[in-house]
Legacy VTK file of the C-alpha trace (Angstrom):
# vtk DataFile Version 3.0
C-alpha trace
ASCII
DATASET POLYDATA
POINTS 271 float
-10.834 17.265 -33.914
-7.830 17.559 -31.304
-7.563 20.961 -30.105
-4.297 22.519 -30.447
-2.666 25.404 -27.615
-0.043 27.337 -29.375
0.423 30.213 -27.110
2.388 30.087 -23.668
-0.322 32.681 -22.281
-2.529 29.360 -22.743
-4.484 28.899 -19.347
-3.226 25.162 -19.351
0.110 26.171 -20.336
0.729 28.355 -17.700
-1.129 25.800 -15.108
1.248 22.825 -16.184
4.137 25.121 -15.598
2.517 26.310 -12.357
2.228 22.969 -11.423
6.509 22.735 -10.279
5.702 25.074 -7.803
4.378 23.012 -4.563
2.060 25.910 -3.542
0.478 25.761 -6.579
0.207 21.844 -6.276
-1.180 22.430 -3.108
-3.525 25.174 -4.387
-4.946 23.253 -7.260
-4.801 19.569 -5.545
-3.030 18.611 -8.834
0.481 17.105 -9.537
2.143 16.921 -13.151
3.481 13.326 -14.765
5.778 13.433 -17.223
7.428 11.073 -19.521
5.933 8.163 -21.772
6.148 5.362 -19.403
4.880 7.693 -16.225
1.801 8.389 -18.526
1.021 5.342 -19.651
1.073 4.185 -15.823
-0.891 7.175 -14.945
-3.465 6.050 -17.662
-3.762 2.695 -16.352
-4.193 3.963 -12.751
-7.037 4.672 -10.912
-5.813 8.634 -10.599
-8.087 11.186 -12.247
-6.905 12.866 -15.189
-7.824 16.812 -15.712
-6.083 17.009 -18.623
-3.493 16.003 -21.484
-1.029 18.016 -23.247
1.435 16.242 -26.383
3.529 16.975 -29.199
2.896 16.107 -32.944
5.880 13.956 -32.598
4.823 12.155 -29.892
1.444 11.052 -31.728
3.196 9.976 -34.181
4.658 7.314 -32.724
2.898 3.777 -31.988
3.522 3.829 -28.266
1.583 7.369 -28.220
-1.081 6.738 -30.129
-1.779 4.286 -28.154
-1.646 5.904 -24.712
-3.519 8.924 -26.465
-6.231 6.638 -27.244
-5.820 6.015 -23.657
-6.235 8.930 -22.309
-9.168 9.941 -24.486
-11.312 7.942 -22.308
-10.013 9.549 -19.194
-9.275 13.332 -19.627
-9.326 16.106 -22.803
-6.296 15.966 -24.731
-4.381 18.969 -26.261
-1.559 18.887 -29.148
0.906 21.765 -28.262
4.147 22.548 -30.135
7.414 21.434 -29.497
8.707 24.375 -28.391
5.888 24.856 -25.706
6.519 21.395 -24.466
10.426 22.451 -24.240
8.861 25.370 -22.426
6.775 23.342 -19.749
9.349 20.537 -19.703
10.792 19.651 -15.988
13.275 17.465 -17.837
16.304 18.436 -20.608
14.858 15.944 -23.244
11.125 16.165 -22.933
8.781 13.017 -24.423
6.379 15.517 -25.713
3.724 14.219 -23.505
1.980 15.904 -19.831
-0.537 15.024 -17.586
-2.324 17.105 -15.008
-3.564 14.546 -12.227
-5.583 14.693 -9.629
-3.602 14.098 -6.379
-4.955 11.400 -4.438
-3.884 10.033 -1.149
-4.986 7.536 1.786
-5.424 8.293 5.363
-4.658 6.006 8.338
-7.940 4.711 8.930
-8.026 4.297 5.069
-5.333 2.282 5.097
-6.182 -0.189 8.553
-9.410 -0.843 6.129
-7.276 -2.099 3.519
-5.521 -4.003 5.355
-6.019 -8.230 3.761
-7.268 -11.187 6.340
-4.811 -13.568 7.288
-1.962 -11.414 6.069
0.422 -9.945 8.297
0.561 -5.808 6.806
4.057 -4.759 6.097
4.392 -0.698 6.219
7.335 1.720 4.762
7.268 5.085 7.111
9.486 8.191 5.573
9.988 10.560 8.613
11.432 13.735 7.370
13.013 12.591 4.304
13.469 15.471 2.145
15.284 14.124 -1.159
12.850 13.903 -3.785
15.196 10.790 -4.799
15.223 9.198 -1.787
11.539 9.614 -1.056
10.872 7.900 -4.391
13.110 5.107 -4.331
11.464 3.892 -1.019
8.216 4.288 -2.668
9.584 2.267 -5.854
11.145 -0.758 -3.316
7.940 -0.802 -0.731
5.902 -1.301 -4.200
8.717 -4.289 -5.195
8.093 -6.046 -1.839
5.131 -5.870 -1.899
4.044 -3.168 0.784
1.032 -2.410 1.980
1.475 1.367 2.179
3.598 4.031 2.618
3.400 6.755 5.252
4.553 10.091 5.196
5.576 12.198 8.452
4.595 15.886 8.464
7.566 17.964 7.649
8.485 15.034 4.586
9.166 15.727 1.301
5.782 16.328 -1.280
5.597 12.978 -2.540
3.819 15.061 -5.756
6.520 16.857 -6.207
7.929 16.589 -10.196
11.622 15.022 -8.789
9.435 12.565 -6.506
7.116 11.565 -9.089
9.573 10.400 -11.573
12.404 8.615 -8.720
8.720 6.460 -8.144
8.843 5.137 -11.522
5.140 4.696 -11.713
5.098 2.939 -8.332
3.207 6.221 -7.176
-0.138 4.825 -8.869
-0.015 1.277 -7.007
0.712 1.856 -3.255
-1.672 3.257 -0.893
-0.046 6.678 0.212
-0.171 8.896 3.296
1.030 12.516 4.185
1.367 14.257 6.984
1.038 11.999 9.730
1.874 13.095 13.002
4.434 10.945 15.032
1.812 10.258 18.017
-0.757 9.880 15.058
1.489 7.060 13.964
2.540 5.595 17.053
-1.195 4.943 17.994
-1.847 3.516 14.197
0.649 1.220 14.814
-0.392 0.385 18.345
-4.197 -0.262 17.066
-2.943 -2.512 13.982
-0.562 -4.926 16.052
2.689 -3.921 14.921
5.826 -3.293 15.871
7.053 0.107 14.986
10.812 -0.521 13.921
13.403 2.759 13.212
16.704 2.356 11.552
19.419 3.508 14.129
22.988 3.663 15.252
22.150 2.794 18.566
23.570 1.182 21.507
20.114 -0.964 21.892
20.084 -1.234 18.404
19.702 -4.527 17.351
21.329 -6.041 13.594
17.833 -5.825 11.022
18.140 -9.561 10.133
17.491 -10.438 14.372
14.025 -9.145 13.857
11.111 -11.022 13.021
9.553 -9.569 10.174
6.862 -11.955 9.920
4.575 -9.941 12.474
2.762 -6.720 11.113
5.508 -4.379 10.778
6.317 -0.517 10.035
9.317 0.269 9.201
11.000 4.060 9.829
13.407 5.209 7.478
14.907 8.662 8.850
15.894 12.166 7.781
18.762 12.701 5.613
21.030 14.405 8.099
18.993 13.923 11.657
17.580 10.609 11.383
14.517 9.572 12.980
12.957 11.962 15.159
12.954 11.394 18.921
9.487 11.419 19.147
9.905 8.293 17.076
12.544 6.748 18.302
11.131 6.790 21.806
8.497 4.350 20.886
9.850 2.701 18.588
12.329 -0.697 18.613
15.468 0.560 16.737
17.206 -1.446 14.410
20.202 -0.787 12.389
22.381 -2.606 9.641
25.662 -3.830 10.046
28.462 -2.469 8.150
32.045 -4.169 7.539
34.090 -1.227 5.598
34.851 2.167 6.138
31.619 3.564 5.115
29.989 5.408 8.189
26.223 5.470 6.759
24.342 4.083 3.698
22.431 6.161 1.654
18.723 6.412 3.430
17.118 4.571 0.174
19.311 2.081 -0.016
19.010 1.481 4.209
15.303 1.071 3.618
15.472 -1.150 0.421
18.301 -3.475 2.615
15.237 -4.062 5.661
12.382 -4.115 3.386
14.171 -7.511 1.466
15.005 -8.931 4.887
10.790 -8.921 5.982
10.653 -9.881 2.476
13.199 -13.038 2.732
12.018 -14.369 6.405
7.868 -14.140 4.905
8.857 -15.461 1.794
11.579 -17.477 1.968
12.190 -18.527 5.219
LINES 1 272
271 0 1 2 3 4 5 6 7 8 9 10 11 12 13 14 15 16 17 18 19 20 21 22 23 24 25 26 27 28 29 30 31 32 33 34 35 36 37 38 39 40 41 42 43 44 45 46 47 48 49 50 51 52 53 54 55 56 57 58 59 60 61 62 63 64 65 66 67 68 69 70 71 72 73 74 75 76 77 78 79 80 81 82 83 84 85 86 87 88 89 90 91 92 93 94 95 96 97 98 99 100 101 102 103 104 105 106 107 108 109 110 111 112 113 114 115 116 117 118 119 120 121 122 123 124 125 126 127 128 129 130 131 132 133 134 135 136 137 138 139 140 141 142 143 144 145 146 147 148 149 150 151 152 153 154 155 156 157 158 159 160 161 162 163 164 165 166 167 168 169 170 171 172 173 174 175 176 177 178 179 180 181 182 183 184 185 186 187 188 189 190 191 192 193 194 195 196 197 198 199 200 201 202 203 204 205 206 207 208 209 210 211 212 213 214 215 216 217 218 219 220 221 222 223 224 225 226 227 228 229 230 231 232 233 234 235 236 237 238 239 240 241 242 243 244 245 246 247 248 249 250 251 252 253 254 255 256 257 258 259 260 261 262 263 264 265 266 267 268 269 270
């Protein structure tokens, strides 16, 4: 029989709701997913589980049922009430349903093993993006084209971070991910793996995204909101930047990354 929490001074309660706080994430090495179709990707995942909290309403419909049968294989599973869920929810119209996962993340050398024979490895590199929704949409497109990781600069956003989680859209529990990479850290990566370390900038040596060749190992940097990439970066790196016709000074930093990602995507693909 299911155990059901009914009091907020629950210990998993009060750890789900701890859980928004990044020095708590940090603290416990856990990250919350919430939502239907976040858990059912979650489920599917290779991620560990610690634990499951739902609403009677949610197992009463087919979708949960199944994903609770799911998650019985993977992690305990607690029915809470409705109005604890509202309690605990990051969102206004919870789903009824909460995972605590286990974060989980690559490192570089991780990542150079993964890397496939005969296949050129195309990386996305966030340095110093700090929207939650930016920082998730790259994550979501490098998963679309097919990526081969994604890499995090120190100072970035916390890719485990409830905003960040949910702008993925699940594509979280499919790339490779790494945090807190130093920019000399990543320079030599890229040096070691072959390829050519390409930032997105307004520069005078700049040259137009679709005049690189994307079919060598690439990693592409995708700049800070305000600043753009850091100097350390941009020093070593070639820069690159995408032409623009209108008025518009700057394109959103998600959208910038999603624009060079399809071009490496349309000269290995469809060239």
């Amino acid at each position: 029989m299911t155990e059901i929490i009914d009091s907020a001074a629950n210990k998993k309660i009060k750890l789900m709701q701890s859980l928004l706080a990044r020095r708590h994430r940090m603290k416990e090495g856990l990250f919350r997913v919430e939502g239907l179709r976040l858990a059912e990707m979650a489920a599917a995942s290779d991620f560990s589980l610690r634990f499951a909290l739902y609403t009677e309403e949610f197992a009463q419909k087919e979708r949960g049922q199944k994903l609770l049968k799911a998650l019985q294989k993977k992690c305990p599973i607690y029915e809470t009430s409705a109005s604890l869920a509202k309690k605990i929810a990051a969102t206004d119209t919870p789903q009824g349903i909460f995972l605590a996962a286990e974060q989980k993340t690559e490192n570089l050398e991780g990542l150079a093993k993964r890397r496939k024979q005969g296949q050129e490895p195309l990386y996305a590199v966030l340095d110093g993006v700090q929207d939650p929704g930016n920082a998730g949409t790259i994550i979501r497109t490098a998963d679309a084209v097919g990526a081969d990781g994604v890499i995090f600069t120190k100072g970035s956003v916390d890719v485990f971070g409830d905003k960040t989680v949910r702008a993925t859209m699940g594509s979280l529990f499919h790339l490779p991910i790494v945090t807190n990479v130093m920019a000399a850290e990543l320079v030599d990566f890229a040096q070691k793996q072959g390829c050519q370390l390409l930032a997105t900038a307004l520069d005078e040596t700049a040259r137009p995204h679709f005049a690189v060749d994307f079919r060598r190992p690439s990693a592409i940097v995708c700049g800070n909101e305000g600043n753009g990439v850091s100097p350390e970066l941009l020093k070593e790196a070639k820069k690159v930047y995408i032409p623009m016709y209108g008025k518009a000074e700057s394109l959103n930093v998600g959208i910038s990354a999603a624009v060079v990602l399809y071009e490496a995507v349309r000269q290995r693909r469809f060239a």
